[in-house]
Every structure is written in C-alpha cells, then in structure tokens.
C-alpha positions as CSV (number, residue, x, y, z in Angstrom):
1,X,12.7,7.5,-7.2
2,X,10.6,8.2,-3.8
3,X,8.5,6.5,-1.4
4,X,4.6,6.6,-0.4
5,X,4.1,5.9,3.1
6,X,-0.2,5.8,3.7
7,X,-2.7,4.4,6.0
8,X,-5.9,3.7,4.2
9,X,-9.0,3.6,6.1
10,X,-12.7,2.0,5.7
11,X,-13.7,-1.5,4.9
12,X,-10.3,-2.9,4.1
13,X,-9.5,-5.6,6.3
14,X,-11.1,-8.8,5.4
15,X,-11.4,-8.1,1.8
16,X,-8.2,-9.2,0.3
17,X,-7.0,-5.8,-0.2
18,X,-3.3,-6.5,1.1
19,X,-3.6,-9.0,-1.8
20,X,-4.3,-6.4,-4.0
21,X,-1.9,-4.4,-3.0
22,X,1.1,-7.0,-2.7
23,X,-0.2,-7.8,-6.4
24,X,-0.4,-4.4,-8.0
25,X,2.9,-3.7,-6.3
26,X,5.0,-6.0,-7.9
27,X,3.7,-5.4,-11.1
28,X,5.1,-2.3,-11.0
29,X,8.5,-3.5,-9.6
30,X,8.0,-1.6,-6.3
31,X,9.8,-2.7,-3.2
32,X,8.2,-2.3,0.3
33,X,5.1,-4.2,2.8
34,X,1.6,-3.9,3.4
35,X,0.1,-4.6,6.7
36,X,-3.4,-4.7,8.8
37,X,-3.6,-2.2,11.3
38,X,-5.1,-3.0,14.7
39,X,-7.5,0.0,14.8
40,X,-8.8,-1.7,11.1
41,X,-7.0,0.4,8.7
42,X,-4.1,-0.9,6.4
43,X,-0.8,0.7,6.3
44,X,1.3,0.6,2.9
45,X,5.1,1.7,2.1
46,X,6.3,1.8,-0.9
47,X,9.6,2.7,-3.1
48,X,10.4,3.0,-6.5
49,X,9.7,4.6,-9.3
50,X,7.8,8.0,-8.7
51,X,4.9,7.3,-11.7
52,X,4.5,3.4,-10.5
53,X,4.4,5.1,-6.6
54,X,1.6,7.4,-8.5
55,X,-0.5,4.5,-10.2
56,X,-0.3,2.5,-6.8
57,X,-1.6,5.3,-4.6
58,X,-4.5,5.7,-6.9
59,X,-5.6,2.2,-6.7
60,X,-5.5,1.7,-3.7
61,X,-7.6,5.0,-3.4
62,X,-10.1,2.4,-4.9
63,X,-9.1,-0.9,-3.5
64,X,-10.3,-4.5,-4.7
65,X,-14.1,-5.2,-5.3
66,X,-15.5,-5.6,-1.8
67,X,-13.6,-3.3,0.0
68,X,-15.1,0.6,1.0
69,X,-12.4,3.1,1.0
70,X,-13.4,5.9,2.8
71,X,-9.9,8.1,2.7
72,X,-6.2,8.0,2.5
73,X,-4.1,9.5,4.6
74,X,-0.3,10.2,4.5
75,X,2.2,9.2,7.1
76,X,5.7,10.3,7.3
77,X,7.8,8.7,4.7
78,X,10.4,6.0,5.3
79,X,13.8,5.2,4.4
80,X,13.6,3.6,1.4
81,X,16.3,1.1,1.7
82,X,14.3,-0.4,4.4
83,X,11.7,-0.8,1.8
84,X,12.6,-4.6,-0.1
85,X,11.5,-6.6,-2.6
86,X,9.9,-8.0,-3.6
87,X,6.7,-6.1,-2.0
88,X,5.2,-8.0,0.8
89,X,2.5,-8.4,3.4
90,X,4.1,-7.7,7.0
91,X,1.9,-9.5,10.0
C-alpha cells in the first residue's frame, strides 16, 4: 500500500484528462481525487495498491489523446485515509 501525490503539467485542462484519470483509477480500485489547478496544471492523489499506484503514474505520464504532457512532478504525499473511494474529480 502507498500513495502518489503529483501535479502534472502542460496541456491538460480542457482535454478530459481528469476523466481519464477518475477512469483509469477506479479500474484499478484506487481511492483518492483529481482536480484542475488554477495556474493550469492538474493535481492527482492517490492510494492503494503500490503496482496499480505504479501503472496510474505512468499513464498519466501520457495522458488521454489531446492532452500535451510536458512533465510530472511530485508533491508531498498525503495521508491516505483522507484519500476515498471511489476516486473522484475534486472542483
């Protein structure tokens, strides 16, 4: 068990990629939120498993068709009981 805590940065907003990530997410039974940051980035934490954490940090390294990742970057992690589920977008 662990948690990923990352802001991703480029053309992500706009693109569905919270969508993405809410999606790929729950399919690997991950508990947390995704959210739009103002400065146009999008902020992720997640908890679970540490390979499904794994495979959800490199997609998003990617994103959904139409978005432009240009880097991830790693934030201080959370507590992971404040990460729930089911994954969802926070506003």
């Amino acid at each position: 068990m662990g948690v990923i805590h990352l802001e991703i940065r480029g053309r992500v907003q706009g693109v569905g990629f919270r969508w993405f990530v809410v999606e790929r997410a729950r399919a690997l039974g991950l508990g947390g939120w995704v959210s739009n940051r103002p400065n146009g980035n999008v902020e992720l934490a997640a908890g679970g498993a540490s390979e499904a954490l794994e495979t959800l940090a490199l997609a998003v390294e990617k994103g959904p068709p139409g978005a432009f990742v240009e880097g991830v970057a790693k934030l201080p992690p959370l507590d992971e009981q404040k990460l729930s589920k089911p994954f969802g977008i926070v506003r």
